[in-house]
C-alpha positions as CSV (number, residue, x, y, z in Angstrom):
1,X,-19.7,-72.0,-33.8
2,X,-21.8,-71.0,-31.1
3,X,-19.4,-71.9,-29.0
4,X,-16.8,-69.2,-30.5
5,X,-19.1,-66.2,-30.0
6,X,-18.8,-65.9,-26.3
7,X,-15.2,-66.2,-26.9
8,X,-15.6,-63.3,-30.1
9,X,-17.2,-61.5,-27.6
10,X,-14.9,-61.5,-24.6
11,X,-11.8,-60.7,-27.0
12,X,-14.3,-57.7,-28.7
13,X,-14.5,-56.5,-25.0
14,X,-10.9,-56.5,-24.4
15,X,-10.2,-54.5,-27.3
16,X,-12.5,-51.9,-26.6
17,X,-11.2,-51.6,-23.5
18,X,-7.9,-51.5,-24.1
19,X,-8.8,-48.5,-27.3
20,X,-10.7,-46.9,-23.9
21,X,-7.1,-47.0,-21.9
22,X,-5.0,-45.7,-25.2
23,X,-7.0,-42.5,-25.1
24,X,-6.8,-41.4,-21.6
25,X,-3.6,-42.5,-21.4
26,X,-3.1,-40.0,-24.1
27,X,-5.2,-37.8,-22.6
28,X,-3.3,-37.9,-18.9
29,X,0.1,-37.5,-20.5
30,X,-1.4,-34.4,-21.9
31,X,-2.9,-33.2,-18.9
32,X,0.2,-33.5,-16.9
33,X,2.1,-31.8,-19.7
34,X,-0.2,-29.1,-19.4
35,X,0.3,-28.9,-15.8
36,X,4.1,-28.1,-15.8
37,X,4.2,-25.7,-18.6
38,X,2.0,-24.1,-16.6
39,X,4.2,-23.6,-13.8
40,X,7.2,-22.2,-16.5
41,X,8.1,-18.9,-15.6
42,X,6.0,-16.0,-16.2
43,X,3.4,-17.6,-16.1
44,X,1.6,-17.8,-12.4
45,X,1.2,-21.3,-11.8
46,X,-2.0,-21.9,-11.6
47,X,-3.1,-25.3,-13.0
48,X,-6.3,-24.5,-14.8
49,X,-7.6,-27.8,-16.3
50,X,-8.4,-28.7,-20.2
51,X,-12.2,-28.9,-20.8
52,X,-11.7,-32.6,-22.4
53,X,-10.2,-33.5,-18.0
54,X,-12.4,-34.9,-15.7
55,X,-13.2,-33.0,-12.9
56,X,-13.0,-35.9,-10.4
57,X,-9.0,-36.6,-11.9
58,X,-5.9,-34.6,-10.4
59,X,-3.5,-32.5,-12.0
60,X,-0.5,-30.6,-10.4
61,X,3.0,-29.5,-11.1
62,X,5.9,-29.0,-8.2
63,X,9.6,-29.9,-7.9
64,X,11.0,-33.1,-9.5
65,X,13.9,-33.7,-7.2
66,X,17.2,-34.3,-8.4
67,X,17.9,-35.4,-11.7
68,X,21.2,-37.9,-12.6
69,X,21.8,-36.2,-15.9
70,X,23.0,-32.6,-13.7
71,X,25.3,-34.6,-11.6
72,X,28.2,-33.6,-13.4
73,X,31.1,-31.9,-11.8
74,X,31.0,-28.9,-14.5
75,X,28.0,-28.2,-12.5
76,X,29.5,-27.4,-9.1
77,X,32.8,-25.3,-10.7
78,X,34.2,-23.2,-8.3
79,X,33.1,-20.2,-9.8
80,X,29.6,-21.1,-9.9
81,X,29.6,-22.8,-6.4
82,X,32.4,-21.1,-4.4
83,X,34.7,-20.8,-2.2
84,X,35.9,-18.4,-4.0
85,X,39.6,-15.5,-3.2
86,X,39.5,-12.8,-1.6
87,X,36.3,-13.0,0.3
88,X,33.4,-13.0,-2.7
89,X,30.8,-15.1,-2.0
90,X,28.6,-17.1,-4.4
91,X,24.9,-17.7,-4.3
92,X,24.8,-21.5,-4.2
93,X,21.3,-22.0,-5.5
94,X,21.3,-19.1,-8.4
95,X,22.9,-21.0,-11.4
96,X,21.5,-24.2,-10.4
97,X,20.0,-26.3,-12.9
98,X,17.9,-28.2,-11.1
99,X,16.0,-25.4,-9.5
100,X,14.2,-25.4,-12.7
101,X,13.6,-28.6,-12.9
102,X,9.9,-29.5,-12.1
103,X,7.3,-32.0,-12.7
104,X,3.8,-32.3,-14.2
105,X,1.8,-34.9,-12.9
106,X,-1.8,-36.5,-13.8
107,X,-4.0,-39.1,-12.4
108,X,-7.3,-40.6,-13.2
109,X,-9.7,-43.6,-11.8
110,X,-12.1,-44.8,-14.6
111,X,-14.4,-47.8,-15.3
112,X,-14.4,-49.9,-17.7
113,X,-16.8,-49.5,-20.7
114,X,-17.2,-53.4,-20.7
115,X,-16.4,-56.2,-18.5
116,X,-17.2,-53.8,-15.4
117,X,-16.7,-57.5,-13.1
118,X,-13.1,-56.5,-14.2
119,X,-13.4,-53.4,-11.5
120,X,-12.1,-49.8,-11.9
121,X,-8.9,-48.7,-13.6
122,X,-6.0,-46.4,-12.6
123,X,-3.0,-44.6,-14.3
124,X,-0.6,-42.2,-13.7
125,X,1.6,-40.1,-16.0
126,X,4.5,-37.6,-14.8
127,X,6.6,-35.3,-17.4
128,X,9.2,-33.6,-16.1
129,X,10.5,-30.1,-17.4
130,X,14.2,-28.8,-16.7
131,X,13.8,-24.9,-17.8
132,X,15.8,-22.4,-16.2
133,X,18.0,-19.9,-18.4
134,X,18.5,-17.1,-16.0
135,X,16.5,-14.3,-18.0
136,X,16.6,-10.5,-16.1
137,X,12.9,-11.3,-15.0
138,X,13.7,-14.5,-13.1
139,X,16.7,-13.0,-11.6
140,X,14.9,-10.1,-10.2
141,X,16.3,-7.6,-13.0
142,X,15.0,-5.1,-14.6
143,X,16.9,-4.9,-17.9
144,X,18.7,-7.8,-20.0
145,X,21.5,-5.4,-19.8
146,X,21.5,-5.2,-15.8
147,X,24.6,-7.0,-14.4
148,X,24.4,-10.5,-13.0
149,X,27.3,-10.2,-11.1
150,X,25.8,-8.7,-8.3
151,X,23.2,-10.9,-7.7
152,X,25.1,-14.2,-8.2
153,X,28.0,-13.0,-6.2
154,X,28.6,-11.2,-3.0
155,X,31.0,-9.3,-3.5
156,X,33.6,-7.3,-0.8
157,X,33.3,-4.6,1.0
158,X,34.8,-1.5,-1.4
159,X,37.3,0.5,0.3
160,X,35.8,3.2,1.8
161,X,37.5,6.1,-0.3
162,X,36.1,4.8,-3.3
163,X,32.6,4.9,-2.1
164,X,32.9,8.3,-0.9
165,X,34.0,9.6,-4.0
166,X,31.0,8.0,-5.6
167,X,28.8,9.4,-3.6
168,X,30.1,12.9,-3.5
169,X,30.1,12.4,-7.5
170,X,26.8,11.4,-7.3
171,X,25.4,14.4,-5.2
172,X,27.4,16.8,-6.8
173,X,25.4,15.8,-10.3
174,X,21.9,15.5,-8.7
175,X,22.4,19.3,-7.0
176,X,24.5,20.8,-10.1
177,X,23.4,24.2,-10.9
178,X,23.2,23.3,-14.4
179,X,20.7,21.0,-14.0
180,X,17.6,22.2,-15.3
181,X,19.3,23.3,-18.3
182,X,19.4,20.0,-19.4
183,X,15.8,19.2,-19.2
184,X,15.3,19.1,-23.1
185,X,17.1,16.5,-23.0
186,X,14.8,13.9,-21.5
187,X,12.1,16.4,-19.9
188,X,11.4,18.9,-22.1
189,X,8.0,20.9,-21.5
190,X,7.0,21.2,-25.1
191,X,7.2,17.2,-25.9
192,X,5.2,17.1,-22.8
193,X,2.6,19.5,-23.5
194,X,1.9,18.2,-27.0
195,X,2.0,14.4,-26.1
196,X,-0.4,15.3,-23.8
197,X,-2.9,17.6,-25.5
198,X,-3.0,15.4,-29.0
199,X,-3.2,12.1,-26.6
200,X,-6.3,10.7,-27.9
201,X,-4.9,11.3,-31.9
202,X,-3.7,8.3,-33.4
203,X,-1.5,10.2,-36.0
204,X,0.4,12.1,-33.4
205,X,4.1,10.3,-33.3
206,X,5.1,11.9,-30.0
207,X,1.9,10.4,-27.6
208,X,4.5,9.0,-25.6
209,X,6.0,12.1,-24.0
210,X,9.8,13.4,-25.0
211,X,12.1,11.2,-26.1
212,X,15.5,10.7,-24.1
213,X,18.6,12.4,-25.8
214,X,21.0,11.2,-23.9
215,X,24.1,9.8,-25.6
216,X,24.9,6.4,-25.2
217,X,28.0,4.7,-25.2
218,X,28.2,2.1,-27.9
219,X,28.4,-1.6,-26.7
220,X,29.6,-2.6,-30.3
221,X,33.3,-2.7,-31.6
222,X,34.4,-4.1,-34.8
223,X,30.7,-5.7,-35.5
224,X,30.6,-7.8,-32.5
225,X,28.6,-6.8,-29.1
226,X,31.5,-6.7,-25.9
227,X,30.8,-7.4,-22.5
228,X,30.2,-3.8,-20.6
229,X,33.1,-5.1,-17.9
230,X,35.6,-5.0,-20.9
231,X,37.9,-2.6,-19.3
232,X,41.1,-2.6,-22.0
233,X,43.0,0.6,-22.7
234,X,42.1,0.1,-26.3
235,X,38.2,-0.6,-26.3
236,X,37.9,2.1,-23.6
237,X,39.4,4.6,-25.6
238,X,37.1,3.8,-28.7
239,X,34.2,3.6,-26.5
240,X,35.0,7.4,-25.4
241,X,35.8,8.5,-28.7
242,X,32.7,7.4,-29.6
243,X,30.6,9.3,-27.2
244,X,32.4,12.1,-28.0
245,X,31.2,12.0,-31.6
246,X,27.8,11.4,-30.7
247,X,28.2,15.1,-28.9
248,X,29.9,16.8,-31.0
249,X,29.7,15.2,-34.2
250,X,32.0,13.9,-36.6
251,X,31.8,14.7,-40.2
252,X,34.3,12.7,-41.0
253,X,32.3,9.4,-39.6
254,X,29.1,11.2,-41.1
255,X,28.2,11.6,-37.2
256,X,26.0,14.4,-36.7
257,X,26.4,16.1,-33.6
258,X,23.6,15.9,-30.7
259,X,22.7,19.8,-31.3
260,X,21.6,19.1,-34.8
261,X,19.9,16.1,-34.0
262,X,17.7,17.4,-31.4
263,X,16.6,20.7,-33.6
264,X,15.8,18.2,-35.9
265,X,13.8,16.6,-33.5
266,X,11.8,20.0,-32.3
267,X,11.9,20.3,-36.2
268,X,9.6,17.5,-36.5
269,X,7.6,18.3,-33.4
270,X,6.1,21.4,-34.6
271,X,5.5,19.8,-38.4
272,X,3.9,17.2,-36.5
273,X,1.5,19.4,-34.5
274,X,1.0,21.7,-37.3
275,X,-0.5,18.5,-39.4
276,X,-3.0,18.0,-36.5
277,X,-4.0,22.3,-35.9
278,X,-4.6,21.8,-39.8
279,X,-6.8,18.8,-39.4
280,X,-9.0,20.6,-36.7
281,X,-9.2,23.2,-39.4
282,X,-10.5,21.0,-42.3
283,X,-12.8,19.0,-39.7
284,X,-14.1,21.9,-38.4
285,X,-13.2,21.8,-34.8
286,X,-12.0,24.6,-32.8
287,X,-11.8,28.2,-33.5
288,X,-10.3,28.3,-36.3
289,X,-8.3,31.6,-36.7
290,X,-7.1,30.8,-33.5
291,X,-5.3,27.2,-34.5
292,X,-4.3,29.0,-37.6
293,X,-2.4,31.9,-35.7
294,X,-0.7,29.0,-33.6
295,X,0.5,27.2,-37.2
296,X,2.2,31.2,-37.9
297,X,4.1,31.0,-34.6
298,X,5.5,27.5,-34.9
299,X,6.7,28.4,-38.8
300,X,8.5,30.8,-36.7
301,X,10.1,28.4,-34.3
302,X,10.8,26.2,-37.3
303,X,12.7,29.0,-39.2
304,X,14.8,29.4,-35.9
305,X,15.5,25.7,-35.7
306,X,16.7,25.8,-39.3
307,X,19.0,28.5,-39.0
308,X,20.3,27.3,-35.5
309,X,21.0,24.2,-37.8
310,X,22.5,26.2,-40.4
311,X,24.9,27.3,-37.8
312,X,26.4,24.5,-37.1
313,X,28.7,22.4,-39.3
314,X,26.6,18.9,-38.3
């Protein structure tokens, strides 16, 4: 029996040893996890470590190389890879899987709690990450609804009438003579003024300046959202009819026209900053007959919106 115990006691040691191993292994696969989702787009990269890693371990992320799942001949089509007619070129490495592919890795050197004759331990854990779906932001876009097209392809040289005429329509609608007249539309002084002066009021709906009244053209047909480069006779035509409705209205489709939508608008502009002249009143702030004077005049404006909207069929 007394024989057994050194032999109880070496196997005890190996256990807790190994038990040791189990949790930083867990811990280092976590650490390197943390490392590559770190590196995912938008974030910035920078590998901050968890407060349970030692400071004396590494932790980094960076490319993973190639990857034999992605070499598949889908991959490198034509249309993604090139050559392709008529002189458009392809960006080679924007629809490239791999370019998202990275890897996380972790590493630690550690004692062992028991047996330390057995001498200092080390382990090594990678996860790898393939994550790239093109988003605006990672392409340099602006919008989800920019085009793609002209950053994954290089496209020819337009002729050089076409440009021209694009850039004499272009000019001709940044120096129209007309041009101020459509400032209400998405400039108008009195949005401004009030989104400015009732700023710091959080029951003011208009803090963020005039809204934008320019009609849209509608990217839906039939339920189901088309492609903007749709170019058919038939969607192109509905698409038009549409924005013609959105101008001058369409009873018919129970489309009001943009005139009676925007008094409406200016409608609810002066309710809205008559609610706030009226709270100055109650609270006691300002001069009083003079905020009540300014409620008179905008009734005024609001009886000319209504019969500017009586005017009009929609």
């Amino acid at each position: 029996m007394v024989l057994c115990l050194p032999i109880l006691l070496f196997v005890m040691a190996l256990m807790v040893n190994f038990g040791t191993m189990a949790s930083w292994r867990v811990r280092e696969l976590g650490a390197a996890r943390h490392a590559v989702w770190a590196s995912r787009h938008p974030r910035s990269g920078a590998v901050r470590p968890p407060s349970w890693w030692p400071t004396d371990a590494t932790m980094e992320a960076g490319g993973a190389g190639r990857m034999a799942e992605l070499d598949d001949p889908r991959v490198n089509h034509p249309v993604v890879r090139g050559p392709l007619p008529m002189g458009t070129r392809v960006d080679p490495d924007r629809l490239d899987p791999t370019g998202g592919y990275r890897q996380g890795s972790a590493a630690i050197t550690r004692d062992f709690p028991l047996l330390a004759a057995l001498g200092p331990y080390r382990m090594e854990a990678n996860v790898r990450l393939l994550d790239r779906e093109w988003q605006h932001r990672e392409m340099g876009l602006w919008s989800t609804r920019d085009r793609r097209m002209p950053v994954i392809y290089e496209l020819p040289q337009a002729d050089q009438g076409f440009v021209d005429a694009y850039q004499r329509a272009a000019i001709a609608v940044i120096y129209a003579p007309f041009r101020a007249d459509l400032a209400p539309l998405d400039r108008d002084d009195e949005f401004t003024y009030y989104a400015q002066r009732f700023a710091a009021s959080p029951t003011f709906p208009y803090r963020g300046g005039p809204p934008d009244f320019h009609p849209r053209l509608n990217l839906t047909c039939g339920g189901s959202c088309r492609a903007d480069c749709d170019t058919t006779p038939e969607y192109v035509d509905q698409r038009v009819e549409q924005l013609v409705d959105q101008i001058q209205g369409n009873p018919d489709q129970n489309v009001q026209s943009l005139a009676y939508r925007m008094a409406g608008s200016f409608i609810n502009l002066y309710q809205a900053v008559q609610r706030e002249l009226q709270a100055q009143i109650d609270a006691g702030t300002g001069n009083a007959r003079a905020l009540q004077t300014e409620i008179d005049d905008l009734d005024q404006k609001i009886d000319a919106m209504e019969r500017f909207r009586a005017g009009i069929s929609n």
